[in-house]
TIKOL-729419 format. One record per residue (C-alpha): residue in one letter; z negated, x, y negated. Coordinates in steps of 0.02 Angstrom, whole numbers, plus 50000, padded with zeros to 5 digits. Layout:
<atoms>
+------+-------+-------+-------+
| code |    zz |    xx |    yy |
+------+-------+-------+-------+
|    A |     Z |     X |     Y |
...
+------+-------+-------+-------+
</atoms>
This chain:
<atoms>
+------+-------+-------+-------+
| code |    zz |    xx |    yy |
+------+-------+-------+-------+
|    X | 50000 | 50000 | 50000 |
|    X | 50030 | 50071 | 49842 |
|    X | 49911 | 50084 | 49691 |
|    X | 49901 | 49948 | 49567 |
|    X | 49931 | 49980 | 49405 |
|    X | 49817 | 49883 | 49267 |
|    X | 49944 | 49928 | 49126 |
|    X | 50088 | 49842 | 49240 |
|    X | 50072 | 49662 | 49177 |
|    X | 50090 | 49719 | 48999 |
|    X | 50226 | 49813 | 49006 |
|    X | 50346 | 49765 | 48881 |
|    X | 50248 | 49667 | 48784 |
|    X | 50112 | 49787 | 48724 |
|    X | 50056 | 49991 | 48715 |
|    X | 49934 | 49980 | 48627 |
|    X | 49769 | 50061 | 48684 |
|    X | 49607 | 49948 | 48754 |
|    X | 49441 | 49972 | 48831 |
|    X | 49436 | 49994 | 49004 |
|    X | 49389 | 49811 | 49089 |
|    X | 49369 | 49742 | 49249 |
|    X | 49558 | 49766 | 49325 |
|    X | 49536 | 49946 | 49281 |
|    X | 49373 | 49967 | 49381 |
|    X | 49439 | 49855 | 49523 |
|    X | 49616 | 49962 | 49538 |
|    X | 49495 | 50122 | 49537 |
|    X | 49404 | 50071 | 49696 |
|    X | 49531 | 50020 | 49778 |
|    X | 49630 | 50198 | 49729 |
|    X | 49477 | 50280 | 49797 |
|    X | 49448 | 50174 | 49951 |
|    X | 49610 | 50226 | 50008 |
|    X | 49618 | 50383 | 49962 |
|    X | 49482 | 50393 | 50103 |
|    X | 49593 | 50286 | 50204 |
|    X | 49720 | 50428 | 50213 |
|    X | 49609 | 50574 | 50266 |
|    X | 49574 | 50622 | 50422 |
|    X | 49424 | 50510 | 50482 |
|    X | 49400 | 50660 | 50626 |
|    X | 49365 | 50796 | 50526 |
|    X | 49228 | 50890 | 50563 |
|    X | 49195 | 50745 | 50689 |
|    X | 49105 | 50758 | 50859 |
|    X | 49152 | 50589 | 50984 |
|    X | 49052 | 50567 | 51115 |
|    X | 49129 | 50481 | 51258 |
|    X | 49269 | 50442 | 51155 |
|    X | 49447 | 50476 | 51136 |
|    X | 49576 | 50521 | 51022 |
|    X | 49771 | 50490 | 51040 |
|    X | 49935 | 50547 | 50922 |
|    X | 50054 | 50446 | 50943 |
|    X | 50229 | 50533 | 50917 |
|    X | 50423 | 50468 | 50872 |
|    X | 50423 | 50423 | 51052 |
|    X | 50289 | 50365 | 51100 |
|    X | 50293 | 50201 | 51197 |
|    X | 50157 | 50060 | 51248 |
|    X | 50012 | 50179 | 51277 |
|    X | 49933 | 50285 | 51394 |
|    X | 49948 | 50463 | 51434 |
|    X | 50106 | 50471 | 51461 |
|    X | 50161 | 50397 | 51303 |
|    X | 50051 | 50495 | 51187 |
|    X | 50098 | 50681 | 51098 |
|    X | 49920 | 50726 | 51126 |
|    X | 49789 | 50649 | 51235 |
|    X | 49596 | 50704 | 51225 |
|    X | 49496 | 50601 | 51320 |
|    X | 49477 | 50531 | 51503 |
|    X | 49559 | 50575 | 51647 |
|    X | 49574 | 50544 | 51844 |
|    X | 49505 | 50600 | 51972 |
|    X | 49332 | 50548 | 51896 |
|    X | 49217 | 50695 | 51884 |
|    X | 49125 | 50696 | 52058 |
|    X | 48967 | 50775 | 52006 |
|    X | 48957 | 50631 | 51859 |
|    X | 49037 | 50494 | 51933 |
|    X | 49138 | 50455 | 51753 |
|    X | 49315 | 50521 | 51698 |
|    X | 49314 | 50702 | 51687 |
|    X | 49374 | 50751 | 51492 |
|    X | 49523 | 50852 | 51481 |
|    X | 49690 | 50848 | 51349 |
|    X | 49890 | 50833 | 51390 |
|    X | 50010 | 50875 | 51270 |
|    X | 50186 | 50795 | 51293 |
|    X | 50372 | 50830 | 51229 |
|    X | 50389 | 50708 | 51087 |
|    X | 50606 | 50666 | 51146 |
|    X | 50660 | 50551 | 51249 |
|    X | 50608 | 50607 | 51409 |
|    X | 50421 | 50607 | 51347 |
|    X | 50373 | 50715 | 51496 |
|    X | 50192 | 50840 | 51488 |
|    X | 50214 | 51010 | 51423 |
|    X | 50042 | 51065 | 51442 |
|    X | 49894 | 51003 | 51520 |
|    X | 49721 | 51032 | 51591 |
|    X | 49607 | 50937 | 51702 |
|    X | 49532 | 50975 | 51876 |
|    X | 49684 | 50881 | 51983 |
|    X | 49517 | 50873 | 52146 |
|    X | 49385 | 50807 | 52027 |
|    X | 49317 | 50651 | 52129 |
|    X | 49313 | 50758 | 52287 |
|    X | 49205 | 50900 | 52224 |
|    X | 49016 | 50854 | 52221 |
|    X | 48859 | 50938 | 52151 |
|    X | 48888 | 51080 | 52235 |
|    X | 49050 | 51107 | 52196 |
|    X | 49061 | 51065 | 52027 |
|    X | 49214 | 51008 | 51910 |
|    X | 49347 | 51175 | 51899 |
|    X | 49484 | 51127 | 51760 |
|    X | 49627 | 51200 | 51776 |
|    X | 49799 | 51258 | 51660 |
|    X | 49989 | 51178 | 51697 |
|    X | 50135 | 51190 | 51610 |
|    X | 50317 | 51099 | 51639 |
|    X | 50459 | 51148 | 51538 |
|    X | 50584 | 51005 | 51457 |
|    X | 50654 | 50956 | 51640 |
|    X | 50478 | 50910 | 51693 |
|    X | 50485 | 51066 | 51828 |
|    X | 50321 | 51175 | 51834 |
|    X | 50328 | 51338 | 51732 |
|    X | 50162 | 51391 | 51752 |
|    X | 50013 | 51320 | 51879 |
|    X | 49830 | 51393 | 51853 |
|    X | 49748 | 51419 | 52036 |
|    X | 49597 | 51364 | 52105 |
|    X | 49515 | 51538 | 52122 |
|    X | 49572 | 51588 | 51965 |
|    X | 49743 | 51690 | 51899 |
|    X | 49922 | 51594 | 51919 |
|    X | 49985 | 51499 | 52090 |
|    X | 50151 | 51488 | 52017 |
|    X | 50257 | 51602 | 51979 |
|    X | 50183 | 51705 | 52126 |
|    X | 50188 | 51907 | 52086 |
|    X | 50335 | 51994 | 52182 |
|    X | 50312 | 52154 | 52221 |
|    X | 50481 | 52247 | 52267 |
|    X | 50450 | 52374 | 52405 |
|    X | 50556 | 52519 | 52425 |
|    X | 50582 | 52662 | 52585 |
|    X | 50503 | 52811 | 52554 |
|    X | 50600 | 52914 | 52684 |
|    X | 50774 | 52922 | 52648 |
|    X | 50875 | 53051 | 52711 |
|    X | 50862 | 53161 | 52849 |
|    X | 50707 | 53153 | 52965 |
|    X | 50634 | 53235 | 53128 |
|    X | 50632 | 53103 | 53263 |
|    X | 50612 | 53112 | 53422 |
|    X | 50729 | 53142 | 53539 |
|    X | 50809 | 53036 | 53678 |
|    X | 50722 | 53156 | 53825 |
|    X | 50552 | 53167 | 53737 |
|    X | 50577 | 53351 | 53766 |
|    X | 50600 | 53435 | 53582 |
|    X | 50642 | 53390 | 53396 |
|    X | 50808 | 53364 | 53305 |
|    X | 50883 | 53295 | 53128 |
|    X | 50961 | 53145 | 53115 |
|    X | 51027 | 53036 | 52951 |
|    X | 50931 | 52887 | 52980 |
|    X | 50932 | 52692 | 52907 |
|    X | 50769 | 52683 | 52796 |
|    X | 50613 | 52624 | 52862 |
|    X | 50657 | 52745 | 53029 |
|    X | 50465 | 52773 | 53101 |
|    X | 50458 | 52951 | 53176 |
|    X | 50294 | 53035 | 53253 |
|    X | 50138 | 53043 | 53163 |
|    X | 50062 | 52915 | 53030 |
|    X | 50186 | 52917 | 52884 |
|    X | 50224 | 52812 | 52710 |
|    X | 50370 | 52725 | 52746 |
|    X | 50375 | 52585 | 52604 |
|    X | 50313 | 52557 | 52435 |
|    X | 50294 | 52425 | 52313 |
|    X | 50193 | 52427 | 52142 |
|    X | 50162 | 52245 | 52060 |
|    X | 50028 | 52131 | 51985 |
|    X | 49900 | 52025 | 52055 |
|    X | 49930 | 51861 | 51977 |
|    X | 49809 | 51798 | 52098 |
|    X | 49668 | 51857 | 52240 |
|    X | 49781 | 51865 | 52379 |
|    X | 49908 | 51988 | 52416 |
|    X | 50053 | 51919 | 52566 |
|    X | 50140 | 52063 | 52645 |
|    X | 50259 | 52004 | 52812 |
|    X | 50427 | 52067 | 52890 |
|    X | 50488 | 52135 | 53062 |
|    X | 50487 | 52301 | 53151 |
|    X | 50602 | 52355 | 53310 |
|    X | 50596 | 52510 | 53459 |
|    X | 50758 | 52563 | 53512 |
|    X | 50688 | 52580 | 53678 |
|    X | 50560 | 52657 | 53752 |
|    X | 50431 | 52698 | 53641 |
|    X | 50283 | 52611 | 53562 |
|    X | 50225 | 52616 | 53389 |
|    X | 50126 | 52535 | 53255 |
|    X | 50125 | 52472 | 53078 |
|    X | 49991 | 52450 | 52953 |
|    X | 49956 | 52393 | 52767 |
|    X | 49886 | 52498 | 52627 |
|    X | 49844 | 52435 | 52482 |
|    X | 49784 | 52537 | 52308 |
|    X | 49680 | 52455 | 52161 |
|    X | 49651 | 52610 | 52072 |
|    X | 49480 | 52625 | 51950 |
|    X | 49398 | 52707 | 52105 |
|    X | 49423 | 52549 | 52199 |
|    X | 49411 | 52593 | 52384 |
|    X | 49593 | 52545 | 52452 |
|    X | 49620 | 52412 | 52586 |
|    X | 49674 | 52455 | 52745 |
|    X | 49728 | 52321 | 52863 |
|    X | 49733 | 52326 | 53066 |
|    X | 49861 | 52399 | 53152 |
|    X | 50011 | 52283 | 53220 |
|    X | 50082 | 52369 | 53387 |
|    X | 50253 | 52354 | 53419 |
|    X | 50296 | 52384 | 53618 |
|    X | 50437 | 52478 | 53674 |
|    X | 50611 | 52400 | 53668 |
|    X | 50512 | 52264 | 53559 |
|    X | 50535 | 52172 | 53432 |
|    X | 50397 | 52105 | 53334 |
|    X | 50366 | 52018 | 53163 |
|    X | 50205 | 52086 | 53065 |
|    X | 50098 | 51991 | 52934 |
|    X | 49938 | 51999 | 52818 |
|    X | 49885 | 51889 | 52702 |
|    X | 49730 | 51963 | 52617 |
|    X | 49616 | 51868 | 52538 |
|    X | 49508 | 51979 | 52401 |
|    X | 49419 | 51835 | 52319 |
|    X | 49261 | 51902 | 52221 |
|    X | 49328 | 52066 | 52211 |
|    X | 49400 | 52080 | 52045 |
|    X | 49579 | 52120 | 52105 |
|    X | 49656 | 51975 | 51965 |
|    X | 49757 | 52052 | 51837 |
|    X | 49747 | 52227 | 51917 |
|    X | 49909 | 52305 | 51980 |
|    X | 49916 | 52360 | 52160 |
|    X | 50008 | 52481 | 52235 |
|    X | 50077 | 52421 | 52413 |
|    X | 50105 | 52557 | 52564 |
|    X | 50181 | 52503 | 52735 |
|    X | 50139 | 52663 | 52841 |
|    X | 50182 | 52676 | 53044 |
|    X | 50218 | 52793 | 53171 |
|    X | 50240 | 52822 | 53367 |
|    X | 50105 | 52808 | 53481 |
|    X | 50186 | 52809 | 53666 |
|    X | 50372 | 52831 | 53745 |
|    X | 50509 | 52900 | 53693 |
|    X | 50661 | 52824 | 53592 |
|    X | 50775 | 52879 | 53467 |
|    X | 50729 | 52788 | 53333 |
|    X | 50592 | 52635 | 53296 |
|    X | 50645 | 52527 | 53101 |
|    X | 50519 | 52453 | 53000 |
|    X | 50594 | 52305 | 52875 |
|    X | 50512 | 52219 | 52763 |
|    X | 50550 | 52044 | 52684 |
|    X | 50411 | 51970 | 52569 |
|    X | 50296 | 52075 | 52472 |
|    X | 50190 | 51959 | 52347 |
|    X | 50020 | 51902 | 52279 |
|    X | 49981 | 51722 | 52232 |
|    X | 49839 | 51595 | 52204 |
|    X | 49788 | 51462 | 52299 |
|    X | 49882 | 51280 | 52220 |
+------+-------+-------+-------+
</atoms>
């Protein structure tokens, strides 16, 4: 509503000056009420079990969904409480109205006392597609942290031979496992979460049998991790896997440097191959 203007009704008849009267003092309030009006009733403002919505260009009928920010209730109650847990969203104000960022514990009403509510971050991008999920434990579920492993024995090697009976040189595929522990892959990445996922297959070319283990470095003096050997028999072949779990070990945000070692334990062969396919670390959705 716009002001009022006391001088309004005599324009064009009159400008001459008066003393202020009643219509004067009545347009002032109402200036000043709505002056008030138009501020932000929230500022500085603490609402207890209450909620606020902004409504945006797109908004529609109501409801989460429909509003460009949401602060206030949200399902699954909070278990421990028994009421709506409190949490925000934040939508894309086009037409597709979909969440760009939001936080609330998605277990809430299944967590008791106990276990009590553990909010977590998400993020879509315009397409409505997760860009970024918070996990349970703590650090990212999605995008999970690759960690590209590469051989670290390239070129010629001393292998056994076919008789068992001496040594020779041979140009070999990488990831070739010869006698004696040895490095044969490496991978440096980041922990975007507490556990690290290292899997992929290793092969005899007859008769002997070897094994492969997992090695992996923290540095600050952390002690590494070494996993359990996997044995491969001879003429085997045989897929390996850890998934390590280093949950209250402060491994989150770290970088970790990733070692695949192996070598021949019985037999004879020419040559035994180590490859790996999936080297990452991830938390829990």
């Amino acid at each position: 509503m716009a002001d009022i203007d006391p001088y309004a009704q005599l324009a064009g008849t009159m400008r001459t000056p008066r003393s202020v009267s009643i219509v004067d003092q009545v347009a002032e309030a109402q200036r000043v009420a709505e002056s008030i009006a138009r501020s932000n009733p929230l500022y500085n403002a603490k609402i207890d079990g209450g909620l606020m919505v902004w409504r945006g260009n797109y908004a529609g009928s109501g409801g989460i969904s429909d509003s460009l920010l949401w602060i206030g209730g949200f399902a699954p109650n909070d278990g421990s409480k028994g009421i709506p847990q409190r949490g925000f969203a934040l939508t894309r104000d086009d037409p597709n109205h979909g969440w760009a960022l939001y936080m609330f514990d998605p277990q809430g009403e299944s967590r008791s006392g106990t276990d009590p509510l553990r909010q977590r971050i998400f993020m879509r991008d315009a397409d409505n597609r997760t860009i970024l999920s918070e996990a349970k434990g703590g650090g990212v579920a999605f995008p999970v942290g690759q960690i590209p492993l590469y051989s670290s024995n390239l070129g010629f090697q001393a292998v056994r031979t076919d008789s068992g009976t001496g040594m020779k040189n041979l140009p070999l595929p990488p990831g070739t496992v010869q006698g004696g522990l040895n490095n044969y892959f490496k991978g440096r990445g980041p922990m975007t979460g507490h556990h690290l996922h290292v899997n992929g297959y290793a092969w005899s070319s007859g008769g002997a049998t070897f094994q492969v283990r997992m090695r992996a470095s923290f540095g600050d003096n952390d002690p590494d991790f070494v996993s359990s050997f996997v044995t491969i028999g001879a003429g085997a072949t045989v897929p390996f896997s850890w998934d390590t779990d280093f949950a209250g070990q402060d491994k989150i945000g770290k970088m970790v440097d990733v070692t695949i070692e192996a070598q021949v334990t019985a037999g004879t062969a020419e040559w035994c191959t180590i490859f790996p396919q999936w080297c990452y670390s991830y938390g829990e959705w």
